[in-house]
N, C-alpha and C positions, 0 to 999 in steps of 0.2 A: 699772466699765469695760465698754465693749459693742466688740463691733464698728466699729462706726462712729465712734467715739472713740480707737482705739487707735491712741498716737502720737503724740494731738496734745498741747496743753499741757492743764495739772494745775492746777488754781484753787484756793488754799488758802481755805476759807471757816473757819478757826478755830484750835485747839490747845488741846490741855489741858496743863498741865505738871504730867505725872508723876510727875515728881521732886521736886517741892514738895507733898505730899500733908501734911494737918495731918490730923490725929488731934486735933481741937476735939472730937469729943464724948466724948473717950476709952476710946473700946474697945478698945482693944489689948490685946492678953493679953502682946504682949511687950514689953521698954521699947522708947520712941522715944527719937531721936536730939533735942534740940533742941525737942520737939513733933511732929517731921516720922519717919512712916515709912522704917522702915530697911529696904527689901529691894531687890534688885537685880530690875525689872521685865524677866518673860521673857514673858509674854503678857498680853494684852487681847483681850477680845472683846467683843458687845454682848449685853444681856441680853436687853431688851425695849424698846420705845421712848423710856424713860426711864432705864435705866440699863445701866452698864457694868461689868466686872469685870477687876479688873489684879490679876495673879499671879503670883507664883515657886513653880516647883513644883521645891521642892529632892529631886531624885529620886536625887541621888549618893549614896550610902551612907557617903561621907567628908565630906563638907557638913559643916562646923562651926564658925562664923564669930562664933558669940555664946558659944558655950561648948564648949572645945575638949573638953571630956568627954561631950557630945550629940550625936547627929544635928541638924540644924534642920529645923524643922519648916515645912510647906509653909505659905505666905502669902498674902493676897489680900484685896481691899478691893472694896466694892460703891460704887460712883460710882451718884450721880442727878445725870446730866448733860442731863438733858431739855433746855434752849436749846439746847445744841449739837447733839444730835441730830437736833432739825430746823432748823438754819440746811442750808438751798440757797443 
């Protein structure tokens, strides 16, 4: 957003959906739900021109939703979304 755009209309040129994330190559260190990652996304950012990072950073100290006898531990998945990051 600049200056000179501010206010006007917002042009969706994509989406990723978050919430459908597969764990195909299985790296998880914790179980998944169905194949699909189970954490509640609290941030994304970009890495580099190819990829992104989506995380839960369980910073509560009561946080314990997979085992109520743990902490949970903080989450996060590296996307290589390269097409979307350069669709204009």
């Amino acid at each position: 957003m600049t200056e000179g755009n501010q206010g006007g209309e917002v042009r969706k040129i994509g989406y990723i959906g978050l919430v459908r994330i597969k764990d195909s190559a299985k790296k998880a260190r914790k179980p998944v739900t169905e194949g699909m990652l189970a954490f509640t996304i609290e941030n994304f950012d970009k890495v580099d021109d190819r990829h992104i990072i989506v995380g839960s950073d369980n910073n509560l100290p009561f946080t314990a939703s997979r085992d109520t006898h743990q902490v949970d531990d903080d989450d996060f998945v590296l996307l290589e979304v390269n097409d979307f990051l350069m669709t204009k």
